[in-house]
Structure formats: C-alpha cells, structure tokens
N, C-alpha and C positions, 0 to 999 in steps of 0.2 A: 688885252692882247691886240696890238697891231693888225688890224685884216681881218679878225674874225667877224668881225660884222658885217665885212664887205661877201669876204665865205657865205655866211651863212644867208645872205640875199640873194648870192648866186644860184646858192644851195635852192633854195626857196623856188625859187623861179624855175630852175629845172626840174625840182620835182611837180610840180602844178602842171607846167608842157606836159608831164607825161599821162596825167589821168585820164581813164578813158570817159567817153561822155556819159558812162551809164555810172560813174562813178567809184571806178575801181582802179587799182594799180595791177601792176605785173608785169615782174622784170623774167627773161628766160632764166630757166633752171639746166643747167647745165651737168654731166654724169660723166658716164664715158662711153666708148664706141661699142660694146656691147648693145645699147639699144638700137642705136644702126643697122648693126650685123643681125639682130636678134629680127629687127623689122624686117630685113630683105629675107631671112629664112621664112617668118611665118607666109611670108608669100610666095616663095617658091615653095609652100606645101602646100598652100591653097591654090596654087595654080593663077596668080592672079599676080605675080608679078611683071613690072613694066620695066621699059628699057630706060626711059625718064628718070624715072623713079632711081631706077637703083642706079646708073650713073650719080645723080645728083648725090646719094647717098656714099658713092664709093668718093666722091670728090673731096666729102669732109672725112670721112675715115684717114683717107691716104695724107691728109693735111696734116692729120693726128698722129701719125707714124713719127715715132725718132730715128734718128740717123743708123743704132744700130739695128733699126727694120723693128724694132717692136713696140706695142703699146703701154699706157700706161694707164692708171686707173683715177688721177691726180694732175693736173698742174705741176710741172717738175718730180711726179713721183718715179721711181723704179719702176722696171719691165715687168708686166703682169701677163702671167702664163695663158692665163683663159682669155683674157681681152685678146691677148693678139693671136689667138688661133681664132677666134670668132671672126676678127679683123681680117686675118688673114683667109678664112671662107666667104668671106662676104665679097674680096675681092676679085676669087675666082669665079663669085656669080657674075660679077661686073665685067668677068672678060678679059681679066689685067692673068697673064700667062706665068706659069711657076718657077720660069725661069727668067724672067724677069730681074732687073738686079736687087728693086725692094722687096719682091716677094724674095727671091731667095737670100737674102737678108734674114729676113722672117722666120722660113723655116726653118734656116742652119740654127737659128737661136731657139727654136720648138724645140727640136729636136736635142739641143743639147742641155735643155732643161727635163727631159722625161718624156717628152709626146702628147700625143691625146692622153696617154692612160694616167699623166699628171696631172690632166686639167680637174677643174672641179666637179661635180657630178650635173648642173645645171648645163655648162657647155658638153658633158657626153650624151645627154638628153637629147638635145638640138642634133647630133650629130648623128646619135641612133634612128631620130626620124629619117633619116636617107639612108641608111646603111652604113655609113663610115663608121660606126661602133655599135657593138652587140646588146643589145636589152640584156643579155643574162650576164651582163657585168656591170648593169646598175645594182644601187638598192631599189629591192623590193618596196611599194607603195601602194598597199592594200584598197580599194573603194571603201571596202566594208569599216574604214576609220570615221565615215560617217555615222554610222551608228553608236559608237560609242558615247553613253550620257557624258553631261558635262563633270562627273563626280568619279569618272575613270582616269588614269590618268591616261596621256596622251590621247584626250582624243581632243578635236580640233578646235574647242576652247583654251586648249593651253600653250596655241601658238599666237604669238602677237598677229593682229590684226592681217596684217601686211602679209606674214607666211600663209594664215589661215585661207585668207583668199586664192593662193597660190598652189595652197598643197592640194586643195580640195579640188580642184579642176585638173591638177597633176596624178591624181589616183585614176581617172579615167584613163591618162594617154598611158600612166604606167599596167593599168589592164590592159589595154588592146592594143601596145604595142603595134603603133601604124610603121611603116617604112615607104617612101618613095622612093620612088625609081633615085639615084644618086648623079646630077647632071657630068661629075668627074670621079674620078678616082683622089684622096687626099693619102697614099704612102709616103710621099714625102712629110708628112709629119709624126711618121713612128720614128721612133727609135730603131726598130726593125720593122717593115713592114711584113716579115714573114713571120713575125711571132706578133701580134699589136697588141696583146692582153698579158699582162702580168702575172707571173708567177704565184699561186696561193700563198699564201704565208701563212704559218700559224698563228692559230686564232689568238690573241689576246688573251692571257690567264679569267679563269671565268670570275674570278671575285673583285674583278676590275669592272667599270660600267663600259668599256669599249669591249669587254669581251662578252659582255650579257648581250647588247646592242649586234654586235655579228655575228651571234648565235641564233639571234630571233632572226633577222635579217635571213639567214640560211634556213631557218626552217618556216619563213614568209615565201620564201623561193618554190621550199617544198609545197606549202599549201595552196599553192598559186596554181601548182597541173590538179590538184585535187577537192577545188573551191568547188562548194554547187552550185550549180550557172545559175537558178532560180536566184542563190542570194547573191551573186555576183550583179544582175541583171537589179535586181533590186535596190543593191547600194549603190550602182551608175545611176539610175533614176533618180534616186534621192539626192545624189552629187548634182545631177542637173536643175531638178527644182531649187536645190538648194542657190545655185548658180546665178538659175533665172532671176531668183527673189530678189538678187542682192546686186542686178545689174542697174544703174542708176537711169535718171530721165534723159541725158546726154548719150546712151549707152555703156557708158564705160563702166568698169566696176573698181569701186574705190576710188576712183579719181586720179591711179597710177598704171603705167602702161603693164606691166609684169602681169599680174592678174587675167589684165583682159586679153593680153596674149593668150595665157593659157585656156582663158574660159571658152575663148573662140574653137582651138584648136578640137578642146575636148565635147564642145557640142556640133562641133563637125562630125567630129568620128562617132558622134551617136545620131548620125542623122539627119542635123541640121543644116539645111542647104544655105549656102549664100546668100538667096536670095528673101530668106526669112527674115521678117523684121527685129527678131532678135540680133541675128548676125547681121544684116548690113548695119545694123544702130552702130553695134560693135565697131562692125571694119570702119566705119564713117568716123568715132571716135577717138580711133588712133590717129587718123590722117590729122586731128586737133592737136595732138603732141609732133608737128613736125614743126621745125623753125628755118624758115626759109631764106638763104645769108642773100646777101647781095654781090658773091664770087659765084648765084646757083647751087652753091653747098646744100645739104639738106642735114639739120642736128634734129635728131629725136629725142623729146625729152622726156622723163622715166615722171614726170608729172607733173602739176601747174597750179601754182599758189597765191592763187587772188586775194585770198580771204585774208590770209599772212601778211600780203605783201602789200595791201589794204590798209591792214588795222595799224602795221609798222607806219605806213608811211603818214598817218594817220597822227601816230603819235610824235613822231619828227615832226612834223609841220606844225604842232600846235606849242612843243617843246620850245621851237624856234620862235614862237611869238605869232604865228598868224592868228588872227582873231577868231575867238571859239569860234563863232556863230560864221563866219568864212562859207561864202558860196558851196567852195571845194571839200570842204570839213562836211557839209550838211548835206551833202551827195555823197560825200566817204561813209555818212551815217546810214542815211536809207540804203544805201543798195546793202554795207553791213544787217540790220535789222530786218532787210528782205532773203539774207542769205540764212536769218536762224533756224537750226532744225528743231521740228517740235513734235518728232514720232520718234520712239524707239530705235535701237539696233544693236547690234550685235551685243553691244553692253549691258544689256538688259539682259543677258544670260548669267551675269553676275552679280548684277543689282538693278532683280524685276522688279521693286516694289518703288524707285526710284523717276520721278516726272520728269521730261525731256525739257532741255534747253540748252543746248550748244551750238558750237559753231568747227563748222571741217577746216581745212587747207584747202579746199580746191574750188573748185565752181559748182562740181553736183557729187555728191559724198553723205547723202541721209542717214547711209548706214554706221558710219563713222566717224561721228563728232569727234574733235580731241580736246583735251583739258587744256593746252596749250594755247591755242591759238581762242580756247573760248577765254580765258583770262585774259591773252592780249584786246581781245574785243573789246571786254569789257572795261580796261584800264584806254580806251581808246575813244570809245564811248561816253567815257566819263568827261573828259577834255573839250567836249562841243556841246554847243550849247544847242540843241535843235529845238525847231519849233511846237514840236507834239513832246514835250515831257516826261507824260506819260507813258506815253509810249516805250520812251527809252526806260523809264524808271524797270518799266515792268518786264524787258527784254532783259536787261541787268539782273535781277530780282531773279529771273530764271536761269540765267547762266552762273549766277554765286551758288546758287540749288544746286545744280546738278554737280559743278564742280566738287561742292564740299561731299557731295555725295557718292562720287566715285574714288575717296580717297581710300588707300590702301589701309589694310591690316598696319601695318608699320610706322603709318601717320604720314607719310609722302604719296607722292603722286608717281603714275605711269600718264603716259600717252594717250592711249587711246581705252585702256583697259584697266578695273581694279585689280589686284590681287593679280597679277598674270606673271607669275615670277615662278613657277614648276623647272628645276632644272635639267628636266628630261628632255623638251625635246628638242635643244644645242646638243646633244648625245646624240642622236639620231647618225647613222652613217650619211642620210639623204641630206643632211641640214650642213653641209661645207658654203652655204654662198651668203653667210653674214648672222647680223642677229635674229632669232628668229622666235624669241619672246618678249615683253616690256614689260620690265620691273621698273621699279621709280625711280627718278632720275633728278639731280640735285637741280640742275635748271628749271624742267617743268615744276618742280618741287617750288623753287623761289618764285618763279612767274606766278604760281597760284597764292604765297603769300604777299607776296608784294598785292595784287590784286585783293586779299581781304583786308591787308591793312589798309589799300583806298578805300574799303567796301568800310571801315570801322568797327571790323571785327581780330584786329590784333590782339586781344585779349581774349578770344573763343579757345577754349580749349583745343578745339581740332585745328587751328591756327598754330596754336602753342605746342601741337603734337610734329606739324609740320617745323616748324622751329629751330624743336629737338632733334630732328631728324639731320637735319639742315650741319646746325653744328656736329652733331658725333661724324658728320661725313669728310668734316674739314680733311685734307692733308696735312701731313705734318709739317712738308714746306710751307702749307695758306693758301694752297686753291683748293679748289672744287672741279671735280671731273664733267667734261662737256659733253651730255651725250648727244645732244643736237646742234651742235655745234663746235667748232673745233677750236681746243679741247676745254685747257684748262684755263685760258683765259674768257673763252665763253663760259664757264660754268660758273668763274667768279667772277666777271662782270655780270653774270644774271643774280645771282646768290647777293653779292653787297648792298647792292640798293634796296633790296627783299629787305632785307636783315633792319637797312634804314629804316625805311619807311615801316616799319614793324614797333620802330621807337630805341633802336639799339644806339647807343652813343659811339660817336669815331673813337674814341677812348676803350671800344669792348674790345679784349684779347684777340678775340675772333677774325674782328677786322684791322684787328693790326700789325695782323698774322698776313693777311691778306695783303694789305695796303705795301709789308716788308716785300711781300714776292714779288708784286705786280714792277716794285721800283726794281725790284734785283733782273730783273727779265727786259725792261725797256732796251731796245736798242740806240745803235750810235746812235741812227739818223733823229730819233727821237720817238718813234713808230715802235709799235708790239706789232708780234706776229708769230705765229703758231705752226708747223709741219702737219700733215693729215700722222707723219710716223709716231709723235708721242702717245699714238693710239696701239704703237705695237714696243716703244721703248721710251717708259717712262723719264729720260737722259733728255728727253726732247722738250717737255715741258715747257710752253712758252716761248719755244727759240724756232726762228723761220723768220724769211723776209717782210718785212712791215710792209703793213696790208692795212685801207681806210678802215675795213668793218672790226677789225680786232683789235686796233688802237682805239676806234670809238667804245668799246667794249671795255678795255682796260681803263678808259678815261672817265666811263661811264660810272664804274667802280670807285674809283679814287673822289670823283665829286659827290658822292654819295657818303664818303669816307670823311667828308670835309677836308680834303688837300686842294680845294681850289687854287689855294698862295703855293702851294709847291712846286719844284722845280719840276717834277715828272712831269705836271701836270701842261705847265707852262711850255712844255718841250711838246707835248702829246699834240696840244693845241696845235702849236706854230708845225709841224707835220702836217697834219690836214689842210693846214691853211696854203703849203708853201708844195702841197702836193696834190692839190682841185686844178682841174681843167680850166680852162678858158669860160667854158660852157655852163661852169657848177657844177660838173661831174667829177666822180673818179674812176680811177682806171683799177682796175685789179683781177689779174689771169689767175690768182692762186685761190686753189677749195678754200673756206671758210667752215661750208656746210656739211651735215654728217647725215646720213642716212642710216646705216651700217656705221658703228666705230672701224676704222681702216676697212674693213670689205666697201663699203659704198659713198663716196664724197661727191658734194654737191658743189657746187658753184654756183649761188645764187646772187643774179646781175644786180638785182636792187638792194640787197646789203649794204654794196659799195656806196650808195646814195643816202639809204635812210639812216644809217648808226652815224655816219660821222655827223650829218643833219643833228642830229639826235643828241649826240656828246657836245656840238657847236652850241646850239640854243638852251642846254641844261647848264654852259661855263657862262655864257650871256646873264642868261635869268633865273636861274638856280634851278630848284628840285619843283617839279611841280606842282606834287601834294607836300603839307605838311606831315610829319612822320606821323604814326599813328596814336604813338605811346600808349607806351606799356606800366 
C-alpha cells in the first residue's frame, strides 16, 4: 500500500519523542467536567481553595460548555443533567454570576429537565455538603457495611473494585452528614425552589427488587436515629483503617481521583487534620491528576495510565519493526518489570491461596492489579529481547500464574476481581453513577487468551474454557461487546486475533461472522467508528465518525482474519495513511474509551498513536506470533 511505510516511520519516530526518560509512556486521560467541578467542591469544603486554581479550572469547564449552555459527558455526546449542574456550580465558585447569558443558558435547561432532584445521587451528595440538598433525601449508607464478611451478600466485596474504594469512605460522610456554610444560594435550579424535594411516590410493589431495595433503604433511615454509637463509632474506625491500609506510596488510593476524593473527605470528618501526612500525601496526589493546557486551562483527570499506555506503545513499536533489543523497548522493559506487584490485595479476598504477580494501570496501584493490562505486559514483554532473560522469563512465569488464577467460575475473566458478578449491588438505590460490579468481559476475556496462546498454552483446558466462553458470547450480527472499550468494535478487534493466535482458521464460522460485520459497518471514508450511544441503543453498533484507534481495531481484526488482500482492509489502511499528521500523529476528539458503559467515557490521547502504529506494522509484517494451534 502506498505510504504505509512512510506512516508507519512517521508513526515511529513520534512515538519514541514521546517516552519519558525513565522509560514510560503516557498520553492524558481525558473524562468530563465533573472532575473539575468535583476538584473545586472538595476544596471549598476543605477550606483550601485558591483563586488560581479555580479560575484556571473554570477556564476549561466554560470551554466544555455547548451552545445550549449544557454539558456533556462525551465528545459530541447529548446534554448530561448531572455534569452540567456540577458544571454549572463550579462556575458560581469561580464568580461567573447567574445571570450571566451562559449560566442562565444552563440553568433554564436544569430546570427544564427536573432540577437537583433529577440529578443523580453522587451530584446530590456534593450538594448536601453545603446545604443545597437534604441528607434525608439521599439513600441511606450504613458504616457498619464494613463488617459484613465476604459470604453475606452486599457487603463490600461485591462491589467492583472501583465502587468498593468509593462506597467505603462514602459510609463515613453518609453517617456524619457534614454541611458547610453554602457560599450562594442555587434556586434557580429547582423546578420550584419552594418545594425542591419530590413528592413520595409509592413504593415499588414489594415482589420487585426496586421495591425490596426502597423498603430497606426506609428502614436504613429508621436505624440510622437508633444505631448504637459504640457500633457506629466502631465501624467509622474500621472504614478508616480500612482506608489508611489501602492508600498507596504516591498517596492516592487506587490510582483514580473518585476514591481519594472521598477518602480525604471522610478522614477529615473523623479528625484528620490537613496537615497529617496522610492527608497532605492525599491532597499532594490529586494536584498529580491535573493537566496543565497551554490557554492556562486546568483538566482533571479521573486517573493515569502508564503501565497501559507503556505496554501498548510497547507493542506498536515492536509490531512496526523496531528491533526487539531497541534502546527504547529495553527501558519500556525495565521500568515494566520494576512496575510488578508482588504482595497481595484486595483480590486475595477471593483467591487467598493464590501468589502475586501482576501488573495495575497506574503508576502506584499495589492493591489492584488487573488481569488486563498484566496480559498486555506480558504479550509486550514477550516482543524485546532484554538483556537479563531471566529476569523477564520469571516476571512472565508470574503474571501467567496469577492471571490463570483469577479466572472466574464461568471460565472468563473480570478486571480486576474473580467471580464479582452478585447482581445486587447495581440494585442499590445509592448505585445511579455507573457500573458498580465486574463480571467478565469478552475483551479482557481475549486479551488473557491471546496472551496464553503466546504463553503455548492454547490447549490448557482453562484456556479452552476461556474459548468457550469467548464464542457462546458472539452476537448474532459477529461482534463482541466492548466493555473497555468502545463498543463493539473494540470487543472484536480484541476477541479475532485472541481466537487467531489460539489456532482458529479464518475459515472458522465465528470469524466469519465477525469479519461479515466488521465489512458491513466500514464507513465511506474508509475508517470505522463507534458512538459512546451503542452502549445505550444497540442501533448504534459500529456506526460513528472514523476515528484512528477504532479503525486500527477493526483492521487489527481483519488481519488476524487473514483479509490482508481485501478491499476493507485496503481502504482501512489508506485512512490512516491519508489521515496522520505531518508529525506522525493523529488527531482524534471522539471517546474511544469506557470506564462505565455510557455513564463514564474516556478519551485516551495515546490510542490515537499506538493502534493505528499497531494495525500499520502488523499490514507491513504480518502477525507477530505464530498461532498457537490447537
């Protein structure tokens, strides 16, 4: 193909510019204005907000606003009710006046979707800290869910990792119910500010799980004036050890902003001063998730993926033909093999008799390896040739371990957790702001077979269970659902090549099922692309403006497929080739990435870099490994 070789040099060379000298990559992560707004609240409750600061923050928010005054949660997505009343508080700290034409923009659109009292239960939260909304019109959120063993249900084992961290530090602020003083008044975003709470409704038939759920909730209420302060007092304690335990060497906890928001919040209100070296590690922490534009804007970002964004670009560069053994590849290794974790965490509450070796997303994250990115490692790992061997042999050796040994009941993988599929607690009344368990997921599913078929255990039966799993999840049209990625053409772009290098022939029904969709969905220009909506209207499937990381996704599939000689393919290429920058970049405004299915999309900047790298160097030189056979 014409230019691809010139691409993929360009390509090349821009990515090596950007490694840092210790050996890592990292493109910004990109969310939405909620973490903004959510930064300038937790410090106007701590007292510690600056004029700097939140100018620079209201700069990017107001940037982020659409024309009819609201925000959005997406790259071209629809008006999102909770973002822009956050949005639109965060502007009032900044000073920007309610009669303003964009604020009141803003609020005539709050208001005619429902108010505060439509938002979701995280933004009434934020708001009940100042008084603009009542604590007794949240749900109740007991401390004493700490005690709960892990063989009850709901207790805080059987929330995905990500909620876990979250809820457990949100049982504090929902016992002690702090309020500050409230800098303004917000009636202009009721509906009526002389009623602002809604009407009881009857409750849900009880033989429904929404009517079992708002029964408990009302008699959580009741128990809340008649908890005994001994065991009240005792499950905050235990929230807060718990807390401490799992704050990392950076301070942060998890290695995502949500969490450490809350953990701060809630070891304030038990005591902890500022200027503790728990909490300042903390506050120091976040200030690391700010991204500093060069208009003075400030973006906050909801977390930061090194290790990801590492191992990917990792395996672009070596796909593309840079020489294993590569300067840049052998500094991409070490700082990898200095990033493994090799103690316990939370996981081990599931599968304690299980030895550590994994690898996180973030830069400090001990307690929460994930299976995902330790498969990327290792399939990244595999590709350089470094000069200690052994070393690598034995880091691999440990992360196929733990991998295969966090596989689920069902023969697939989750993320960060085995077996965490309980469907109680997305029931919860408190649980409106996204996914809040991890079941397994056809992606992380393929990434860890693709990874044992390089390891040469495509024939292991728990390989072969993953497989199985793999196929009964097909769609009827031929994809595969993208839970980290959006949607369906990341799920089968991760799934195809899985399936290849497994030993499956382009000839198998599976993938020819696949290879049918992927062609029937290509666009004019020759580019795939995907909406964050087919995550709420399955109609959407594959359709959205072509975007580099999703065409090298679908392209990545098809070469896997054996359509080298094919027209899609042929068209897929000349796209990236006739749509790179000057630079060896590409451009691309639109989410790709998933956090939440539709509640949380990412945009992550080094996508655009390293897939289509990745689809370029794998049409050049083929597949990397040979398949595993079966």
């Amino acid at each position: 193909m014409p230019g691809a070789q010139e691409a993929v040099a360009r390509a090349t060379r821009h990515l090596l510019a950007r490694q840092d000298a210790a050996g890592w990559w990292k493109g910004d992560l990109e969310t939405n204005v909620t973490m903004d707004a959510e930064d300038l609240l937790l410090r106007q409750f701590l007292g510690i907000r600056d004029e700097a600061t939140t100018q620079a923050a209201a700069l990017f928010i107001r940037g982020e606003q659409g024309e009819d005054g609201t925000w959005a949660t997406f790259h071209g997505g629809p008006p999102e009710l909770s973002a822009t009343i956050e949005a639109y508080v965060a502007l009032r700290l900044a000073g920007d006046e309610p009669d303003a034409p964009h604020m009141a923009r803003a609020s005539a659109w709050i208001r005619a979707h429902g108010g505060i009292a439509a938002a979701r239960v995280f933004t009434r939260i934020w708001l009940a800290l100042f008084g603009w909304w009542s604590w007794d019109h949240l749900p109740e959120l007991p401390p004493e869910l700490v005690f709960l063993p892990p063989w009850v249900p709901l207790n805080i084992y059987d929330f995905g990792c990500w909620a876990r961290q979250t809820i457990v530090p949100l049982t504090v602020v929902s016992a002690k119910r702090p309020v500050r003083p409230a800098p303004f008044a917000l009636d202009e975003l009721h509906t009526d500010a002389r009623r602002p709470y809604p009407v009881a409704k009857r409750p849900a038939p009880l033989a429904s799980w929404e009517g079992v759920f708002q029964r408990m909730d009302r008699a959580l209420h009741v128990y809340r004036r008649f908890a005994p302060r001994l065991l009240r007092k005792a499950a905050m304690d235990t929230a807060a050890r718990w807390i401490i335990e799992r704050q990392e060497n950076d301070g942060c906890w998890g290695g995502i902003q949500p969490p450490a928001v809350y953990s701060i919040i809630a070891l304030h209100l038990l005591g902890y001063d500022l200027a503790h070296p728990v909490m300042r590690a903390g506050l120091e922490s976040l200030d690391r998730f700010a991204v500093w534009r060069e208009d003075g804007a400030r973006m906050i970002e909801a977390c930061q993926s090194p290790v990801w964004d590492t191992c990917l670009a990792a395996i672009a560069l070596a796909d593309a033909g840079l020489a294993p053994d590569h300067p840049a590849l052998v500094k991409a290794a070490d700082w990898m093999l200095a990033e493994e974790i090799v103690r316990p965490g939370d996981w081990a509450v599931r599968r304690p008799g299980l030895a550590p070796g994994g690898w996180a997303f973030e830069f400090h994250n001990d307690t929460y390896p994930d299976i995902d990115d330790t498969a990327e490692v290792v399939l990244a790992l595999r590709r350089i040739k470094h000069p200690e061997p052994a070393r690598v042999e034995a880091a691999i050796a440990r992360g196929v371990s733990w991998n295969l040994g966090m596989q689920s009941r069902n023969g697939a993988w989750g993320a960060f957790d085995a077996d965490n599929t309980s469907p109680l607690p997305n029931r919860l009344p408190f649980c409106d702001f996204g996914e809040v368990i991890d079941p397994p997921s056809a992606d992380v599913t393929a990434h860890v077979v693709e990874m044992l078929a390089v390891e040469g255990k495509a024939a292991d039966p728990r390989t072969r269970r993953g497989i199985a799993w793999l196929l009964a999840e097909q769609e009827p049209f031929g994809a595969w659902f993208g839970r980290w990625g959006t949607n369906y053409v990341y799920g089968t772009g991760s799934v195809v090549p899985a399936l290849a290098a497994a030993g499956f022939a382009p000839a198998h029904p599976a993938i020819r099922r696949a290879v049918r969709w992927l062609e029937s969905v290509q666009n004019e220009d020759g580019g795939w692309g995907e909406d964050q909506r087919s995550y709420k209207d399955p109609q959407w499937a594959g359709k959205g403006a072509s975007t580099p990381s999703q065409t090298a996704w679908a392209l990545m599939a098809l070469l896997s497929a054996g359509e080298r000689e094919g027209r899609a393919v042929r068209r897929g290429i000349t796209y990236l080739v006739e749509t790179q920058r000057g630079d060896g970049s590409w451009d691309e405004p639109y989410f790709t990435g998933t956090g939440f299915p539709w509640d949380f999309s990412i945009n992550y900047h080094l996508y655009r870099q390293v897939f289509p790298l990745t689809a370029l160097g794998r049409y050049l030189y083929g597949e990397p490994f040979a398949p595993g056979g079966v």
